[in-house]
Each structure stands twice: as C-alpha cells, then as structure tokens.
N, C-alpha and C positions, 0 to 999 in steps of 0.2 A: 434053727437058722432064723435071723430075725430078718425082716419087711421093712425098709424104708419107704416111705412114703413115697409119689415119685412127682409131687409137686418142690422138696424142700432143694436147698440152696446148698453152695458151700460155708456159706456165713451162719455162724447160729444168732440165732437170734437175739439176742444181746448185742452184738457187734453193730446189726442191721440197725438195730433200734437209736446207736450212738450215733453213728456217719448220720444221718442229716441232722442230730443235734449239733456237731461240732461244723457241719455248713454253714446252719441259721448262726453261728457264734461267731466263724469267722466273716460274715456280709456284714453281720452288724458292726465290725469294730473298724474306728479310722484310720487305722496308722498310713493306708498308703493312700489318703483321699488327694494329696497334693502331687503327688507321680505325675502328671501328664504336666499340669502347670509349670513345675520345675524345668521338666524337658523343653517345654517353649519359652520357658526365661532364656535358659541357655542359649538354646538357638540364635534368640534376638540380643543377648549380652554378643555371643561370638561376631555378630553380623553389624554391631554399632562397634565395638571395638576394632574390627574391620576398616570401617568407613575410618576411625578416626586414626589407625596408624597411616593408612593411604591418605588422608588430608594432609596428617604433619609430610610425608614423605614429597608428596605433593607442592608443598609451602616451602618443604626444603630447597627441590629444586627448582622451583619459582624465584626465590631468594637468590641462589648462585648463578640463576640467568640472567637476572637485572641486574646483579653489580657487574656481571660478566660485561653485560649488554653497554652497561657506562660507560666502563672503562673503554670498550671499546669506540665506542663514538665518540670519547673527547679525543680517542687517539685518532682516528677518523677525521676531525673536522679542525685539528690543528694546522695553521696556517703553514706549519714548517714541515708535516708532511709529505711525505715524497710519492708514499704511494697511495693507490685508487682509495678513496674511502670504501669501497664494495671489499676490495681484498682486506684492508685491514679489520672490517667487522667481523668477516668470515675466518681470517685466520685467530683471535681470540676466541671466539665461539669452538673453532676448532680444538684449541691447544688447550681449553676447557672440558673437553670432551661435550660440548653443547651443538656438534657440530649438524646433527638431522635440524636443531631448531632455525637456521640460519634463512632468513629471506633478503631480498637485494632492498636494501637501506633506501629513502629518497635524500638526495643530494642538492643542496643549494650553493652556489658558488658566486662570488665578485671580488671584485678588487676588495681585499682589506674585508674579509668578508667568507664564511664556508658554515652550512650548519649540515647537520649530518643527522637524520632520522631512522630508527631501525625499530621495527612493531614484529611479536612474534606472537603469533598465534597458531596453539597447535593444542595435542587430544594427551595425555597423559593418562598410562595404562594401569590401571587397578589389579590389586592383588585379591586382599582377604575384602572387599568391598562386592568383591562379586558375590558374595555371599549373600548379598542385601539385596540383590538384582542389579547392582550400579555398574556400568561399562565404564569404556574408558572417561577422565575429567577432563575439561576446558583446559590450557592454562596460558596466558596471556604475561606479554610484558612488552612496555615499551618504552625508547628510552630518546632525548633528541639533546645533541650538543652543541653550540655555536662556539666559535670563535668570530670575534668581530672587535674595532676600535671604530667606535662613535666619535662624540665628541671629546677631545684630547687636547689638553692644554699643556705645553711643558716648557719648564725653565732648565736650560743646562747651564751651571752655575762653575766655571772653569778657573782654575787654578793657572796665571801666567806669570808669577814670581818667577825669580829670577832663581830656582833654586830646581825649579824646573828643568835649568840648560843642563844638566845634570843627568849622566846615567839613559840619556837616551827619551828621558821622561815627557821630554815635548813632543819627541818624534812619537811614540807609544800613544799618547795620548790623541794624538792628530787619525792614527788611525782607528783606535778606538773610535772615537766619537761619531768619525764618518761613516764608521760603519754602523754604529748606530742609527745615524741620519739616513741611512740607509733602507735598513731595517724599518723602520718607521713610515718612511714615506710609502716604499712599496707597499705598505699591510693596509694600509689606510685611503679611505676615502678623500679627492680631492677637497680642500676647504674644509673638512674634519678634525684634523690636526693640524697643531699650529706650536711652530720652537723658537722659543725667545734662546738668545747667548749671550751670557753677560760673564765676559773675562774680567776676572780683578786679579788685582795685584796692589799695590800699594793703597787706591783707589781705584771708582768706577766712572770711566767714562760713560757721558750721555751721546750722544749724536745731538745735531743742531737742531732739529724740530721737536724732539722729544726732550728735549731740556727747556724749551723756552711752553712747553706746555705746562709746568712746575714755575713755583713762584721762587727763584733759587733769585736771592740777592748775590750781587756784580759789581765787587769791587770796582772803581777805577771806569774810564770810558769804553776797556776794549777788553774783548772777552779772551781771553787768549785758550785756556780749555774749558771743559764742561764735565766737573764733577761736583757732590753735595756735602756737605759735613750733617751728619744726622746728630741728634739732643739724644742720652739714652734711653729718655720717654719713647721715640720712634720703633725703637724697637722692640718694645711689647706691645706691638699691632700691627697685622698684615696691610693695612692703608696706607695709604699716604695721600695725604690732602694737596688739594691743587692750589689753594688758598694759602693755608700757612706758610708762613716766610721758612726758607731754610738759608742756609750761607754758602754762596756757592766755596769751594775749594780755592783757595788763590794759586796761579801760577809759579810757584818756588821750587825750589829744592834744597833740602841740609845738607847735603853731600858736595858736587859739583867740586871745582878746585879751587884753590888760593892763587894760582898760577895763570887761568886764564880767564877774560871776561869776554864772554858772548856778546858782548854791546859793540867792544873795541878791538876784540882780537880778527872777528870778520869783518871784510867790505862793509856789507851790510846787515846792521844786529841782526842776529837770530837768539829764537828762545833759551834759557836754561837747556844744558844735557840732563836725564834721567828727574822729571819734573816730580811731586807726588801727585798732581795728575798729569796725565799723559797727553797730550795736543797731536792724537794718532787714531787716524778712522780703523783702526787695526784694533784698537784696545776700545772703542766703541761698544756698550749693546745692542746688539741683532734683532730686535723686538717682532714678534709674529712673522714666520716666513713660514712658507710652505713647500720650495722649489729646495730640493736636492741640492742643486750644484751649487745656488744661492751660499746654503748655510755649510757646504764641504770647502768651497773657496773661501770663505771666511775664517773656517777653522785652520784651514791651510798658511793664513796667514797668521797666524799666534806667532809669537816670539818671546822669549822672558825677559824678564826686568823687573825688580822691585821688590817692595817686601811682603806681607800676605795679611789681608786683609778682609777673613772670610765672613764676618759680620755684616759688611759691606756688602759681599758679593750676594750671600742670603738675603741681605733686607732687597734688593732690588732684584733679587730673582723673584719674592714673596711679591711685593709689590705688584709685578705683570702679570702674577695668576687672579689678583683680588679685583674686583668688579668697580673698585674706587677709579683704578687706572682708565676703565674705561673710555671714559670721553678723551682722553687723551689718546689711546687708543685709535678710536674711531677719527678723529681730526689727524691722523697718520692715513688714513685710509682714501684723503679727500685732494683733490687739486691733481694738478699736473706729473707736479711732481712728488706724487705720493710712496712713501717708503715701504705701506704695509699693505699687502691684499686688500682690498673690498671687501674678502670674503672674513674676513675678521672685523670689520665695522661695529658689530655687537660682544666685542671681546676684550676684557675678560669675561665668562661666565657669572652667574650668579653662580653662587654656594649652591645653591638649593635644586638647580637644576641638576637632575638623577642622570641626566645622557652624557654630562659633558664628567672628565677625569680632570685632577687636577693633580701636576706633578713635578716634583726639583727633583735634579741630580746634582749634588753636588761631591767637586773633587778637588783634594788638596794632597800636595807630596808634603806638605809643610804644619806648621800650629800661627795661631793671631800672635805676629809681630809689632811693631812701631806704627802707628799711623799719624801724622805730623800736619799739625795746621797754624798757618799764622796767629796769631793773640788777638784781640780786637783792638786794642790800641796800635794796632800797625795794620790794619785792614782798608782801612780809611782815609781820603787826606793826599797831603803833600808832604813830601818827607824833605829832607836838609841835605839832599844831593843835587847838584845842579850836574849839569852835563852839556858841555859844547860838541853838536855832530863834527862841525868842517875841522877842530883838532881833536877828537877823539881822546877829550880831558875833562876830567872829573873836579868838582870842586866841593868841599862840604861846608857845611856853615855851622859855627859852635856858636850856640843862644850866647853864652856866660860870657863869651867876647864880644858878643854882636860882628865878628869877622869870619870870611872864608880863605878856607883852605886851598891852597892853590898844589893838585899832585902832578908827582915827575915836573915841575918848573922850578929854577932855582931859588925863587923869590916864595915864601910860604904864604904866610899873612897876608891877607888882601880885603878893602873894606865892600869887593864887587865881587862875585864869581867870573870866571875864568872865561874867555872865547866875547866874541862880539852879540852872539845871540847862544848865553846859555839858555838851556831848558829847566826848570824844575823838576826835576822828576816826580809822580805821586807814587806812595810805597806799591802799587799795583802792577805799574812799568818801570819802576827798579826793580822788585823781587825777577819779573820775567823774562829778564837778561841779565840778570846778575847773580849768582850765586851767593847765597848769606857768607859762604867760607869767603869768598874775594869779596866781599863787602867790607868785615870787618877787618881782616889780614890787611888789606892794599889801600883801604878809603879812612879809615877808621884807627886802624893801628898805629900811624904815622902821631899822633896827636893824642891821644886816649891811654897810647899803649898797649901792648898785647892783653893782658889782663881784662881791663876795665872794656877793650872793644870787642873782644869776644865775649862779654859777659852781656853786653847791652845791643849787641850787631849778629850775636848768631844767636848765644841761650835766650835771650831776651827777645826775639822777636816771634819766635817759634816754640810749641809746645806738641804733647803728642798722647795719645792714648797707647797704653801698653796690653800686656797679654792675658793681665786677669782680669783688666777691663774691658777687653773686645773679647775675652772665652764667655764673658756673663752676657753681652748683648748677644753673642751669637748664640746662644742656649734659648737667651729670650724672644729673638723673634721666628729659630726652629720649632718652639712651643708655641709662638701662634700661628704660625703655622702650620701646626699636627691639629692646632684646635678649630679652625675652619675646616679641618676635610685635606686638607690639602696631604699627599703622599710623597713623602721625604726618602728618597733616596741617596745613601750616603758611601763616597767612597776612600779609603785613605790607601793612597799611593805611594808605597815604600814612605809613610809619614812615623813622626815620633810620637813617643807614648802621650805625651800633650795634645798633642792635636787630634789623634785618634782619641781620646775621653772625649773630645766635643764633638767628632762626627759618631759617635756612639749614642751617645745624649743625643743628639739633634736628628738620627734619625728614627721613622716611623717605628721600629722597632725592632732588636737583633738580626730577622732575616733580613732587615731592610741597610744593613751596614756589610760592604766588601773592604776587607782586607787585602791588599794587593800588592805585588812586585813584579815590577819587569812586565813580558807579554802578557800576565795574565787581567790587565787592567782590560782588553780587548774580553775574555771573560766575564767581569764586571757589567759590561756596556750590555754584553750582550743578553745576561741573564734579567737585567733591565729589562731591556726592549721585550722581552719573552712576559716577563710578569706584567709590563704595563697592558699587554695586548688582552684582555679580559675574556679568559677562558671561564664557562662558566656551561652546569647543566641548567638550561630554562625549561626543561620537564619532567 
C-alpha cells in the first residue's frame, strides 16, 4: 500500500505550475482595455440623441402653435367678426388639438380699429431627454393681429351711360356702391378716409369751384357746363397741372333733332337735350366727402345717359388721388361755402407717405365708345346765324353773296338779318341751344342743300375719338397709375369682351379684376371694401 504525502493537492504539478502563467498572459493582453469607455459613449450617444429627438418634437409643436396661433388672431381681430375674440382664439387652438396651450388673448378695440394679442407660454414634456437629466422644456409663442384703415383715399370711378338703364344695372349698382359707402365709413376712422365719385358717361362733369381751380379755357361769355377735353399726352401721368391750358368741352350735342330747336320751340331757350357734357349737379364729381349719407344720396341720384367714356372717368379719378390736385383741394376746404371737409385740407396724399392707401374702383357694363368735341375753327368767334328773340327767327348770312337768309318768311334774300334787333349768335350760344342735326337740316339746308349742309353744319363742325383711341389712353393712364402706388380696382358689369381686355389691363392685377352679372356686382363691392381694409400680422 503506497503513502501519499498528506500536504499534496488535487492539481499535479504541472497544471499548478501553468494557471498563473496563463493569468500573468491573460493581464498582459489588451483586447478589452476600451470596455468601460464604450459603455459610457453609449450612454451619453443615447442621452444627446435623446435631447435632440425631443428638441425637433418640441420645434414641431412650437411650429403648429404659432401658425395655429395666427390664424387665429387674424380671425380674431377681423373687423367683420361676430364673435368674442377670446372665443375665437380658443376655439382654433381647440380644433387644433392645442387646446391646454390656450390663455385669454389682450384685446384692443375702436371704431375702424381691433388688434388681437395672444402669448403662450407653457413647459413641454420630454421623453428620451430625461435621460440626460433634462425635465420638462420652455415653449413660447406669440402672435398679435390688427385690423385697422388709416389713412385712405379712394376714387369710385362709376359707369352712368346710358346702357346702364339696362337689366336693372343702375338699380344694382346704386346698392352696391352704398353699401360699400357703407362698409367703409363704419370701419374707419372719422377724417381717415375720404371718397371722391366721379360718374362719366360721355364726359365728366366738374362742379363750379373745382373747375375754375384748373386753367380750363371758355369758349364764348357764358359757361353753360363744366367738362375738360384732355391732349393724349395727359394721360401718361397721374397729374394734372393747374397751370396748363386745357379746352374746356363746349355745350353741344350730335344727336338732338331736326325737328325741334331748344331756342324757339320753348317760351324761354333752354339748353340742348342730352349735351356731351351734361349741365347736371347729378353727373358732377363728388370730391372728398366723408359723411355716409352725403355720398349714398348722391349715388341715389345716378341716372343713365350717354355714351362711355372710361378714359375720362380714370384720368380724373387718378388725378384726385395724386398730390398735384392738392391745392385745389385744399381751396375746397376754405370759406363759407366750402364743399370738402377741413379735414382733407392736406389731401391728396403724397406717394410716399406709408399711412395713407391710395385707391380707384372702377366700373363699367360697357367698352370706350365715341367721345365728340367741337373742332377749333368753330370753338371760337361769331358764327353767321343771327337770331331775333321778339320773333323767334333765324337768319344766316352766305359770305359769297354778302346776303341773309331770311327762314319760315316768304321773302328769302335780304341784305339785313331778320327782326328789329337781331342778335349774332357766337358758335358758343348757338351750339347751346341748338342741335348741330336742326342746324344744318332747318338753317342751312334751305340754301346749301342737304348734302353740302350737313357736310359743313354737322360733320364739319364736330369730331370725336373712338374706341382704340380711348382703349390706349385708358391703358395709359391705369399704368400710371399702378406706377405711383396707387391700387386699381376693376370691375366689369355684365360688360363685352372689349371692354373687359381694358379693365383687365388696367387693373392692379388678376385678383384685382371682378367679373360680374346681375346681384353679384353687390359681391364685387364688397370683397373690395374687405381687401381695402389692411388686414395684416404686425408680429
């Protein structure tokens, strides 16, 4: 039987001897010296990528509360709002699902006048961020809308032809417009806004003080109406000088009858019927007013007549928004019997000033038709009609005989004119009671013959611009007028494809042109009044 030792192991000794060699082998070698370091990359990789999905998520919902937040306060602080601005910021936030962010809005309100302020400040709840230590985030937005009309200047540029009596389109237009006048006064500030009306139709009447503020030459001793003939240079420029001569319109008409004469068929003459201008405080422009009923009585009394003459109606709506008319203006403002507010004394605007709007509406059911003006060799002067008042007889005088014509008496030839004290007439107070058509037909034809006296007594005295000569001035002075600033609003009224190209062209641009028929003209006015009203976010 053999004796083990009783100090030995179960390891023999070889074994023993290898285990701490293969210790000391494994301490020495590096493979794991980077283990810990790894682990805390990770950590701090998981804890920033953290942080930065919770910032975009963060920014996302930051982002969908501030446009939330706009939307809602322009809807808030719009003047045609009905309800609270509290409820309406609350119900977007809500229907956003933003609705815990919601605090009560600060509220400003006047006449013509609402701004709406809504600030939200609150904690936004982290997710993988907590990981980093970070609690809930800040997140803030604030958003503040006005509505308001400053200062406002505006030309309503009205269509009163005759083509208007038509389909209801004068009645339509009458309430449109008033309700516009409407609309505008109420939203605005007293002395803020200010509405010229300049009805045309064949031509544009002045009123008597604002025509003798213009250097408008005057036929003849007696003014009988007040309208301008403009050069086509006028109309590539929003000005008009107080200085340069223009011509005034004479008293006539081409139309009128063969049949009757306004001199002799009445007790006592009165003017031509249907003039190309009009001797009517009804077909006048309205220049700066401010009172409601002022400019809804005015419009009340339109009526149609004429032919269309929207070059016209443009150049003197342009004219009362440009800063030139001023002084004319302001001498409206002055004396007893002043026609325009005081509070327009400084009006028109300058360009430049950033407070004040400048703005035409202009409307037509029609395109640029005939606009008709005496010639200048018949402008001036005494013409070869004499006329006795106490018999109501006419006599003319032919150069080439050196004799007058004695009409309705049975004796012709005479080396006097007719009656004990005939008059001469000058071409200024014949055209204005007498009709070119009974001029040459009943004074002229007798002796001339039909031919030769209407070639010399009606074509001959008169001339006229036509429709691709008034489409190019009216193009050209709508384009100076988009190039001052000035805001073209353009509407065409059950109008034809012609005239719609020029209120296309002439206005500010696409959204700035209504198409319209029947009641939706009332539409037009209104989507006007809404856009002039300068909604805008100021933060």
């Amino acid at each position: 039987m053999s004796m083990h030792h009783k100090n030995s192991t179960a390891l023999s000794n070889p074994l023993r001897l290898r285990c701490p060699t293969k210790i000391r082998s494994f301490l020495r070698e590096e493979d794991g010296v980077l283990a810990k370091p790894m682990i805390g990359t990770l950590i701090l990789m998981l804890a920033i990528g953290g942080i930065g999905v919770d910032l975009m998520r963060m920014e996302r919902d930051r982002t969908t509360l501030q446009y939330t937040l706009d939307r809602a306060v322009l809807a808030a602080a719009d003047l045609d709002q009905v309800l609270e601005p509290e409820d309406v910021v609350q119900d977007y936030l809500s229907k956003a699902g933003l609705g815990d962010y919601y605090s009560t809005p600060i509220v400003q309100e006047s006449l013509g006048y609402k701004s709406v302020e809504s600030t939200v400040s609150a904690t936004f709840p982290t997710h993988l961020a907590k990981f980093a230590g970070l609690d809930d985030l800040p997140i803030y937005a604030n958003s503040r809308a006005e509505e308001s009309i400053d200062g406002v200047e505006i030309s309503m540029v009205l269509d009163v032809s005759g083509s208007m009596r038509s389909n209801n389109r004068l009645t339509n237009l009458k309430v449109a417009a008033k309700d516009f006048v409407d609309t505008m006064v109420a939203n605005t500030t007293d002395g803020k806004m200010s509405i010229s009306i300049v009805p045309y139709a064949t031509q544009v009447s002045l009123p008597e003080d604002l025509y003798n503020q213009y250097n408008i030459s005057t036929p003849g001793d007696t003014i009988y109406s007040r309208c301008a003939n403009f050069a086509g240079s006028d109309f590539e420029s929003a000005s008009l000088s107080q200085e340069d001569e223009l011509d005034g319109t004479m008293h006539f008409t081409p139309w009128g009858s063969t049949r009757r004469d306004n001199r002799t068929y009445y007790s006592n003459p009165q003017l031509v019927s249907s003039p190309v201008c009009e001797d009517d405080p009804t077909r006048e422009i309205l220049p700066f007013q401010k009172d409601a009923t002022v400019l809804k009585s005015y419009i009340d009394s339109f009526w149609g007549g004429g032919n269309t003459s929207i070059d016209i109606g443009m150049k003197w709506g342009t004219t009362l928004l440009d800063p030139s008319a001023r002084p004319a203006i302001s001498a409206l403002t002055t004396g007893t019997e002043a026609s325009v507010p005081d509070d327009f004394a400084a009006r028109p605007s300058e360009y430049t000033d950033t407070d004040t709007v400048k703005v035409i509406v202009l409307m037509t059911d029609g395109q640029n038709t005939s606009q008709y003006y005496v010639e200048s060799d018949h402008r001036e002067g005494a013409s070869n009609v004499w006329y006795d008042a106490a018999t109501k007889r006419y006599s003319t005088y032919n150069p080439s005989n050196g004799k007058y014509y004695w009409h309705d008496v049975s004796s012709y030839w005479k080396t006097q004119p007719y009656g004990d004290a005939p008059q001469r007439l000058g071409y200024s107070d014949l055209f204005a009671s007498t009709s070119l058509k009974y001029l040459y037909y009943n004074l002229y034809r007798d002796w001339m013959g039909t031919s030769s006296a209407r070639s010399a007594w009606y074509y001959g005295v008169y001339d006229y611009y036509g429709n691709s000569t008034k489409n190019a001035r009216t193009r050209s002075i709508c384009q100076a007028a988009k190039d001052q600033g000035i805001i073209v609003y353009t509407i065409g009224f059950e109008a034809p494809s012609n005239g719609v190209a020029v209120l296309q062209d002439c206005a500010s641009s696409d959204s700035h042109y209504f198409d319209v028929d029947g009641l939706e003209i009332s539409d037009a006015f209104a989507s006007i009044a809404t856009s002039i009203r300068q909604l805008r976010l100021t933060q």
